[in-house]
N, C-alpha and C positions, 0 to 999 in steps of 0.2 A: 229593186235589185241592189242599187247601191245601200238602202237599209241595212242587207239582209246583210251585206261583206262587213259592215260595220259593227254590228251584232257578234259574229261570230267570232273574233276577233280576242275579246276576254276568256270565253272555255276555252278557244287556243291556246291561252298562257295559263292556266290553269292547269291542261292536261301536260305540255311540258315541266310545268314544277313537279308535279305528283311521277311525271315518268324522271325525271335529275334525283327527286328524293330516293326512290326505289332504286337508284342502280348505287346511288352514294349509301344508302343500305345493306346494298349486298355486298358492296365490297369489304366495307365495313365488318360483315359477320366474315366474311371469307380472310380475311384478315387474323381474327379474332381466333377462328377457327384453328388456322394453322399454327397457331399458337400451340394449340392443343396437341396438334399430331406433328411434330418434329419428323423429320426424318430419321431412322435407326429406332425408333421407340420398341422398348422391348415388348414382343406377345404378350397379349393378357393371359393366355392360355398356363403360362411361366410364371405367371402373377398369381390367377384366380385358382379355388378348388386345391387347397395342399395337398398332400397326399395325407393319410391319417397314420402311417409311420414312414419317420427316416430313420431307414438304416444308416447307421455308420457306417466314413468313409475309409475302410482300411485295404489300400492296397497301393498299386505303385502312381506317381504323379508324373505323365510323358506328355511332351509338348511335340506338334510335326509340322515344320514350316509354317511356328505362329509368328501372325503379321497382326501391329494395332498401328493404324492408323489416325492423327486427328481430323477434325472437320477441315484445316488446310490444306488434308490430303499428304503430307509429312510422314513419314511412316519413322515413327519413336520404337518398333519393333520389327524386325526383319525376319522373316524367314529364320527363327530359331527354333531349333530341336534340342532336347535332353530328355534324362530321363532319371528320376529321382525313386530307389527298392524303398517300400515301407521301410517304416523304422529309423530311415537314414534323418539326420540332420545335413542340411545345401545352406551356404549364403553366396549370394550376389556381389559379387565386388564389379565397383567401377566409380566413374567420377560424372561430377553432378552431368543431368542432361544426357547420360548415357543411356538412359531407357529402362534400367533396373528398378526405378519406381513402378514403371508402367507392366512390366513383369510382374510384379507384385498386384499391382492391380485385377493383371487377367487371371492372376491363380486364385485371387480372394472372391472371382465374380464380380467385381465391382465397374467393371466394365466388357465388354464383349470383342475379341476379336477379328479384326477386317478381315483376314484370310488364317488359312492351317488350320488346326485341330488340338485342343489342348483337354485330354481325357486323366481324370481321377478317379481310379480304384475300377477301372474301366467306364467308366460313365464319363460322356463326352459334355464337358462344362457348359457345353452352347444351348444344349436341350433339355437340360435337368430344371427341376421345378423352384424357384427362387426358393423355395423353404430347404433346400436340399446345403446352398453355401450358408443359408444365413441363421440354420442350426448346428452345423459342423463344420464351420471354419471362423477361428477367431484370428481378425487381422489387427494390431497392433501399430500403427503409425507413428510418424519421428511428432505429426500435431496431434493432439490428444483433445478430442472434439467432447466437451464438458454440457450435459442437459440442463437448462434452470429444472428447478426441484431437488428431493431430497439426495443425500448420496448414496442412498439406495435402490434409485432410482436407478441411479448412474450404471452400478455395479449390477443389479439384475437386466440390466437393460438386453443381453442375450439368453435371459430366459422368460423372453416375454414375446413370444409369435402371434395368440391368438388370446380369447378370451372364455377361460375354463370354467370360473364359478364365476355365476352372476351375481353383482351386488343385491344388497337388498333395500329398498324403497317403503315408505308409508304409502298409506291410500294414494294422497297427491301425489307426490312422487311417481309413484309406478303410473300414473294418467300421463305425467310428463315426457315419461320413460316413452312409453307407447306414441305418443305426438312425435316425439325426437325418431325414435325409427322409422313413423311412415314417413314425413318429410325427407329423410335422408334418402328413403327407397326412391321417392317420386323425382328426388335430386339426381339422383343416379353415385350418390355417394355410401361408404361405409355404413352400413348397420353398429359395429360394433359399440357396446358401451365401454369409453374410456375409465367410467368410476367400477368395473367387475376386476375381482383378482386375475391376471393376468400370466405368473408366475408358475412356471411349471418345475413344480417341484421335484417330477421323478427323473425330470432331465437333471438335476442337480445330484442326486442321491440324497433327498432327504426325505423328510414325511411332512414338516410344517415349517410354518415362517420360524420357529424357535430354532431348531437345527441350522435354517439357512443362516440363520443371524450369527450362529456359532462358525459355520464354515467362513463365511466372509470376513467374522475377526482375523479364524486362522490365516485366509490368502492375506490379509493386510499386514498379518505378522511377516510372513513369508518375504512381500514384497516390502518393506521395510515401511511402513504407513501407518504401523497402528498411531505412533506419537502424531503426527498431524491431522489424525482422523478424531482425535482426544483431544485436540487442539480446538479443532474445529466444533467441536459439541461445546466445551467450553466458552469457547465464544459465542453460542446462540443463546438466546431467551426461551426460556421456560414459563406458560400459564399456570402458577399452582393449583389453579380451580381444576384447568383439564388434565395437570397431571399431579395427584396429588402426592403418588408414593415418592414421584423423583423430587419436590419439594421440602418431604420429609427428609430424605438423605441429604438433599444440600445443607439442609437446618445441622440436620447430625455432624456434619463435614465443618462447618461451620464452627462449630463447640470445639471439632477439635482440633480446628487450625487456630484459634484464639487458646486454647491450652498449650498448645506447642511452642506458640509465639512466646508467651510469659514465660512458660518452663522452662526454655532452653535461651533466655535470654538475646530472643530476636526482635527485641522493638525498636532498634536504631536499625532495621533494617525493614520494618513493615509499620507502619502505620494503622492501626485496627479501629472502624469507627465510634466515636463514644459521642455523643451529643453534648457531652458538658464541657470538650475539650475541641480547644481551635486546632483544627488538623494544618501543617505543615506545608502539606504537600498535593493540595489542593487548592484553589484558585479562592480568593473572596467573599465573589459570587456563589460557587458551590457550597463554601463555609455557613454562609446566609440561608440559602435552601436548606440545603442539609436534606435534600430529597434528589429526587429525578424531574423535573416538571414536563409536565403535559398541555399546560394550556399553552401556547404561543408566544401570550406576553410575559409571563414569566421563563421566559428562555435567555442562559446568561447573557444572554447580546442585545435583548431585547429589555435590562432590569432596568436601565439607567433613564430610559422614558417611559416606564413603566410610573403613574401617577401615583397608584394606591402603593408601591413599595418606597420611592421613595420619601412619601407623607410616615409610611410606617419609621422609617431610615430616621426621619426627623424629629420623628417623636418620641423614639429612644436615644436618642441627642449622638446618633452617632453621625450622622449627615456631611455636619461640617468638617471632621476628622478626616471621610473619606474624599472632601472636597479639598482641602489641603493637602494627602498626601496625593492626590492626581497631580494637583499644580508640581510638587515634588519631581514625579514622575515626566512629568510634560518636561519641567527646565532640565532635568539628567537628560533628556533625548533631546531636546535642543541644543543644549550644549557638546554633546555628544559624536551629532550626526550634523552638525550645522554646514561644515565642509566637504563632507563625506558626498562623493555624485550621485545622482539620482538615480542612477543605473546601480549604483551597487549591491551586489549579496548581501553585502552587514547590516542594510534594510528588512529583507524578511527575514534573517537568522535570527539579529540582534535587539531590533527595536521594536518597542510596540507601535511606534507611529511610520505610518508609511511616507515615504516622500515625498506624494503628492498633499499631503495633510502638514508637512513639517509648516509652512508657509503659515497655514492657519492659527498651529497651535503658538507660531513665534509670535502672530498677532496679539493673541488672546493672554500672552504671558505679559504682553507691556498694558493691555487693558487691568490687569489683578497687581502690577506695579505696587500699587498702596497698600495692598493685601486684603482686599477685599474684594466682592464679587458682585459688588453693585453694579457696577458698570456690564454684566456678561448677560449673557441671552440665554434660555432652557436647553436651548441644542450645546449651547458651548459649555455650561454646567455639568451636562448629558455626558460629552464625549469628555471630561473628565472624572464623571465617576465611571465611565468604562475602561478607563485606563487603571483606578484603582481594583475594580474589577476583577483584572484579567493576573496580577499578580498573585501569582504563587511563592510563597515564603522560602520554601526549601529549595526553588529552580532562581528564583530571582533577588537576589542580595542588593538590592538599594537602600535600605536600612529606612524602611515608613511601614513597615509593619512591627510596631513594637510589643510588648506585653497588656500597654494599655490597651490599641489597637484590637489586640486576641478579644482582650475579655470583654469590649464592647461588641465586638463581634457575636461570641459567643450569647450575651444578651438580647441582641437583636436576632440573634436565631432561634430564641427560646420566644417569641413576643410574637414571632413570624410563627409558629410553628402551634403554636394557643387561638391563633388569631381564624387561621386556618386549617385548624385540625377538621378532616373527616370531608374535607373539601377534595378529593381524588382526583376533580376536573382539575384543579390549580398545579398541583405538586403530590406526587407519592414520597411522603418521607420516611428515611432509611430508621426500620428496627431492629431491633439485635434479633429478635425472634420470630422475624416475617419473611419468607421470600418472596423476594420482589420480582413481580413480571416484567418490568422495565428494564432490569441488568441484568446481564449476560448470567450465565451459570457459575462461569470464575468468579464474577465478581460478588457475586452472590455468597460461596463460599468461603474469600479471601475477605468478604465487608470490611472495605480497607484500602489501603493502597502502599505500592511498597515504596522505599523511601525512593527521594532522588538523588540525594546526595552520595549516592554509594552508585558505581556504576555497575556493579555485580550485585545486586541486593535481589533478584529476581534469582539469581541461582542459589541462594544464600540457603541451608537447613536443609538440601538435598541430603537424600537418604543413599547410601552406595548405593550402584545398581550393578548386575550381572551383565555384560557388554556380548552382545553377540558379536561376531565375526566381523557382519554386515555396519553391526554399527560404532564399531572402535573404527572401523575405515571413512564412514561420514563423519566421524569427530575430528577423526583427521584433517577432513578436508578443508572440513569448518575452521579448524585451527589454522589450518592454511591461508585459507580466504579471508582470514582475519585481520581487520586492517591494524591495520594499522593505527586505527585510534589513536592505540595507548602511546605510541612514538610521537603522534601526531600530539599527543595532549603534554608530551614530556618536552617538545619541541618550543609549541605555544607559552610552557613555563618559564623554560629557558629563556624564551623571547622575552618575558615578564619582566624577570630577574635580571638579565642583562641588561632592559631600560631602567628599572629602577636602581641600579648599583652606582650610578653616578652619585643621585640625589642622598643615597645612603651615607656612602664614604664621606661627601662632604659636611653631611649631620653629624656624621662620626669624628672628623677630626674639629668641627667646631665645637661639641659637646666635650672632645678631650681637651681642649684649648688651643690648640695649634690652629692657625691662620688657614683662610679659607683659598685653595688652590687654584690653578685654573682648569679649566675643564680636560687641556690635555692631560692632565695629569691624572685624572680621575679614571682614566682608561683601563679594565684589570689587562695585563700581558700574562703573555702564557709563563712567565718564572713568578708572576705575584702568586705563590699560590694560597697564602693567607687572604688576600684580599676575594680568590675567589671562594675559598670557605665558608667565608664571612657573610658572603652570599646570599649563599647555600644554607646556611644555618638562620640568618637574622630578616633577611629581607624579603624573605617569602612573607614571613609572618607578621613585621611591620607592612607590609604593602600589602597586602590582600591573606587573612589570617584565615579563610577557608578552603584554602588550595588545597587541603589534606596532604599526608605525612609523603605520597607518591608526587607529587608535584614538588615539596620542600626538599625532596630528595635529586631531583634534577641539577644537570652541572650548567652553568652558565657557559660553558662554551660548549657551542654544540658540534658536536662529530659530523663525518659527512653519513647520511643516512639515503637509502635509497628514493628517488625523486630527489635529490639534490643535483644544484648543481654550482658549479664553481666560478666564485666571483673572487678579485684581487682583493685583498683585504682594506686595503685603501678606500672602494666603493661598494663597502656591504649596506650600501639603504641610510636612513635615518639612522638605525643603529650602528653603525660603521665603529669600527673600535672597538665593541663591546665582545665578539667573537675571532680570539687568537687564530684558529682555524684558516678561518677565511669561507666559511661557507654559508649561502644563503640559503635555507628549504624554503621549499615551493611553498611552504605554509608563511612564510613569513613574509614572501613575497605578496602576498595575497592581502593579508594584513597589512599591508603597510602603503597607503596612498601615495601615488607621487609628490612631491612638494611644490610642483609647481600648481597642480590640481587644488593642493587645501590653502596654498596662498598663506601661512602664517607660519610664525616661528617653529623651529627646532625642536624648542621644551612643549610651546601648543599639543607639536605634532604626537611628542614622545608620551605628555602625560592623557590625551586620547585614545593611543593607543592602547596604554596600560589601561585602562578603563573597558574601551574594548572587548581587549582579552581576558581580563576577567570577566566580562557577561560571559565571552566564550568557553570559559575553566567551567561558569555554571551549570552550562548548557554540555558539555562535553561527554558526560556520561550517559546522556539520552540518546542518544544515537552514534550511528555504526558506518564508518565509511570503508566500503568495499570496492579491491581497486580486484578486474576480470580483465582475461584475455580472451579470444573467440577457441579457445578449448573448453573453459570453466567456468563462462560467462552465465550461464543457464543453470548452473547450481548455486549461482551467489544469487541470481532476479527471487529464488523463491525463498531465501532468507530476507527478505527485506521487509522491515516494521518500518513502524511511520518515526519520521524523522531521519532514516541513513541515508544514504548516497551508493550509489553503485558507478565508480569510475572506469568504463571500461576503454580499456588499450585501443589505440590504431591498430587496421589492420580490415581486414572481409571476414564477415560473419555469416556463416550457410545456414545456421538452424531455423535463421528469424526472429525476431522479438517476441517472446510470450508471457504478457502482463495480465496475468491470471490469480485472481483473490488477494490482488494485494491493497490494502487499506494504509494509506494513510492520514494527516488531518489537515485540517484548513491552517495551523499557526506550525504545522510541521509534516508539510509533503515528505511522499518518498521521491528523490531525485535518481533519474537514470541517465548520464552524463557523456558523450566521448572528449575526446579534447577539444577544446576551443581554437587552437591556436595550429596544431600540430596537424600531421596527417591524421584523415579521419578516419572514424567510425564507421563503417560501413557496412550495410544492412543487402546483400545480395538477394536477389528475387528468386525463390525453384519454382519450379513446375509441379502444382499440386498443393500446394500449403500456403498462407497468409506471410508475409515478410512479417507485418507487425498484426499483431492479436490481443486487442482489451476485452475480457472478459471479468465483470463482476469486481470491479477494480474503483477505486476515488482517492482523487489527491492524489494522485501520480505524475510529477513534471518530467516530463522527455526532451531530451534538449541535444545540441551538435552531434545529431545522429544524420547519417546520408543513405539514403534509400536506393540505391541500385538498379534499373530494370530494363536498362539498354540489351541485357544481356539472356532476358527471357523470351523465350522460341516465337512467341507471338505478337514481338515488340521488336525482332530481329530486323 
């Protein structure tokens, strides 16, 4: 007996686990389950089986004691009644959280009801067939819900219900085709095939996708979109193999933007590729390629440890040239940035070396001391021909790309391009008579680039155009939202000119003969007004001679301009004296580091500065700084290229942030900004829509924004 208790002991525990597993099982599914069936789920009955026509909804829209409720049981809709005659136009007014979204919601179907009765054209919205709103009512929202795929997609997307012509398949194919349907039936999912045309064309009025294609340009006309939609083709890539005709016409387009350019004497404003000639306005590294590349390690970032190019680099004896003008490059930023805090902007504006790297390259500058590079390592060799690298002629005036420089250039791109012709893995290099699958379709056409030194050179050879209604009023607005740059860049001059006016005057009265002054004296006052002419005319041009004739034209004392603000003249900064006025802009303030921060003299501080600002003068026509208020805010975000700023005002922003297709780059984000110091930027939370929304977007920095949502119904 006691045997037998001892025995039975183990299937004991055995049948306990197996009965713990099963119920932890079933909760499990039951869990799983209700997943599935919510409460309020709408009838499938409403779902499945369309009807095979909808009539059109034409008649009156009455609402009778409609109540919408949320799941807290909140009621966002009360018992409202109205009644809307065909024909009429209604709008909704109220303030946010008043429940006029949610109105909109029940009249578009998009939700159903807790109580009352809301009938259109007699048909009561609660019981009609989902094919009934989601063919005959187009609802338009403040967020604009954007599909990955084409924008075609986008735009047909309400005449796409069901699936009318079936695609067509090979042998294999169609065996596939057939697998994919039973599986989906025994899933209990869709049959449909996603690859059949879907497009119902006589809901449109037309006969084929060529008509649709036409109607859609004309709604885009309508809606003011063709240019962004032509924008947008432009900047995608074309396969010439799969599309041969539209290759053809970029070739053609091509011929004739390189005829235009010569004949109408636009090449200080466009650069057009020519392989025997160093282009300007392009980086080093692209000068060298002279292609696109595709394999990895020839990627500009990736050339400088790249083995087999810099053996090539060496063997065209140009190596050491670009190894000298790095060290160049390295001691202008160390010298430069050597005081400057590590937290500062004029690190990514300004400099090619980051902060955290200055330390290194000061190293590396007291090991080449001798001037040689014996003493350096392949990494520290490395990050100096990336610095040569990454200079572009036309954007960066350090004065180490010379003549010589070009034409060894040039020769090592001719050596490069022999070496590896027909090599497609390595590099697609640019022909005058190929279109390239690698660039964009503009670029394609444009094979080129346009200058930088001009900051209007992209508008430049504009042909008049007939201005509709609609779009003299977005020129407008644009002109509006227009920053301020050009103030902004007259301001920067100013600032130039009036640190340099010292050093000038007293070149100028040692060169006449007369004894060398003291500094107070060197001051211009608002009755010198020769000394500020003098200026204005001479010291542009001795102190930095590529300011262009709009900078030479700047007054050294500057006016108070909007964003200013008023300082005693006595304590205007560093440059104190130099502005009769007495006003410091926020731009100058910005520019101008504390003295107790950079720890060195007066002149240190003043001839860094000038240095500075002239990288800034180079850099000034690339980009766009855009100051919004929460009215205007949403028309400047979709102007933004890579490199501007968008400074938006204090104050509550209802619409939300929507950073939608905008690109910018890794050495020039687009920046979207509130104040740093000031009352903030605020991003209010609604009901129904995203505060902030990244869609399709790189290199976007979002900074002193404050996001709101104490005041959302289900955060209350």
């Amino acid at each position: 007996m006691l045997a037998a208790y001892k025995d039975i002991l183990a299937p004991w525990k055995e049948l306990l686990t197996w009965y713990s597993t099963k119920e932890d099982v079933r909760i499990k599914y039951e869990q799983i389950v209700s997943q599935f069936e919510p409460p309020g789920l709408v009838e499938s009955s409403l779902m499945e089986k369309p009807p095979e026509r909808v009539v059109p909804l034409a008649g009156e829209i009455a609402a009778s004691a409609l109540t919408y409720a949320e799941e807290d049981g909140a009621n966002r809709v009360e018992r409202v009644s109205f009644a809307i005659p065909a024909g009429q136009h209604a709008a909704l007014v109220g303030r946010g959280h008043s429940g006029k979204d949610d109105l909109t919601h029940l009249l578009a179907r998009l939700v159903f009801p807790s109580g009352g009765r809301i009938a259109v054209a007699g048909n009561n919205f609660a019981e009609v067939h989902q094919a009934v709103p989601g063919r005959r009512i187009a609802y338009a929202t403040q967020n604009a819900y954007i599909f990955s795929g084409p924008l075609s997609y986008n735009l047909y997307y309400g005449l796409m219900h069901q699936p009318l012509r079936p695609a067509t398949y090979d042998e294999a194919g169609a065996k596939r085709e057939q697998t994919r349907v039973r599986d989906a039936l025994i899933a209990g999912n869709s049959p449909d095939d996603v690859r059949a045309d879907w497009i119902d064309y006589e809901a449109a009025g037309v006969a084929d996708a060529a008509e649709l294609t036409e109607v859609a340009l004309t709604v885009l006309r309508r809606v003011e979109m063709e240019q962004e939609v032509i924008g947008f083709g432009l900047a995608s890539a074309a396969d010439p193999q799969a599309q041969p005709s539209l290759a053809a016409m970029g070739l053609e387009a091509r011929a004739r933007i390189r005829a235009r350019v010569q004949g109408e004497d636009l090449t200080a404003f466009v650069e057009l590729f020519d392989p025997s000639r160093y282009h300007s306005n392009i980086s080093v590294a692209e000068n060298l390629l002279f292609g696109t590349p595709r394999s990895p390690a020839f990627q500009p970032a990736n050339l400088p440890g790249n083995p087999e190019f810099v053996a090539l680099l060496r063997e065209v004896g140009l190596l050491d040239d670009l190894y000298a003008a790095g060290v160049k490059v390295a001691g202008l930023m160390v010298e430069l940035f050597a005081d400057v805090a590590p937290d500062s902007d004029l690190f990514s504006q300004y400099s090619f070396i980051s902060a955290d790297d200055l330390p290194e390259f000061r190293v590396l500058l007291t090991k080449i001391a001798d001037g040689t590079l014996a003493a350096t390592t392949d990494e520290e060799r490395a990050s100096l021909l990336a610095l040569t690298f990454r200079l572009v002629a036309a954007q960066h005036r350090v004065g180490v790309i010379d003549d010589e420089m070009q034409r060894k250039v040039v020769e090592a791109r001719a050596e490069f391009r022999r070496r590896y012709a027909g090599r497609e893995d390595v590099v697609e290099f640019f022909e005058a008579d190929r279109f390239s699958s690698t660039l964009s379709i503009q670029d394609n056409i444009l094979f080129g680039r346009v200058a930088l030194e001009h900051a209007n050179a992209q508008g430049r050879g504009e042909r008049p155009r007939a201005r509709s209604r609609g779009r003299g009023r977005d020129e407008r607005r644009a002109r509006a939202a227009r920053p301020r740059i050009r103030g902004r860049q007259r301001r920067i001059a100013a600032l130039l000119f009036a640190a340099a006016a010292p050093r000038h005057r007293a070149r100028h009265h040692e060169e006449s003969g007369h004894p060398r002054v003291q500094r107070a004296d060197l001051r211009p006052r608002s009755r010198d007004r020769d000394a500020r002419a003098e200026c204005r005319a001479g010291v542009g041009q001795r102190a930095h001679g590529d300011l262009g004739s709009r900078a030479r034209r700047s007054r050294a004392g500057v006016r108070p301009r909007a964003g200013s603000r008023r300082r005693p003249a006595g304590r205007a900064g560093i440059l104190r004296g130099t502005r009769a006025s007495g006003y410091a802009p926020v731009a100058a303030s910005r520019l101008t580091p504390p003295m107790s921060r950079l720890g060195c003299s007066r002149s240190c501080v003043t001839s860094r500065l000038i240095a500075i600002v002239c990288l800034a003068l180079a850099n000034v026509g690339l980009a766009t700084v855009y100051e919004a208020s929460p009215n205007d805010y949403r028309q400047s975000i979709k102007r933004l290229r890579a490199g501007d700023t968008l400074l938006l005002a204090a104050g509550e922003y209802q619409e939300g942030l929507q950073v939608h297709g905008l690109s910018g780059a890794a050495d020039r984000p687009i920046v979207i900004s509130g104040p740093a110091q000031e009352r903030p930027a605020t991003f209010v939370a609604q009901a129904g829509r995203n505060t902030v929304s990244i869609v399709d977007s790189s290199f976007v920095l979002i900074r002193n924004l404050v996001l709101e949502g104490t005041t959302f119904p289900s955060m209350a």
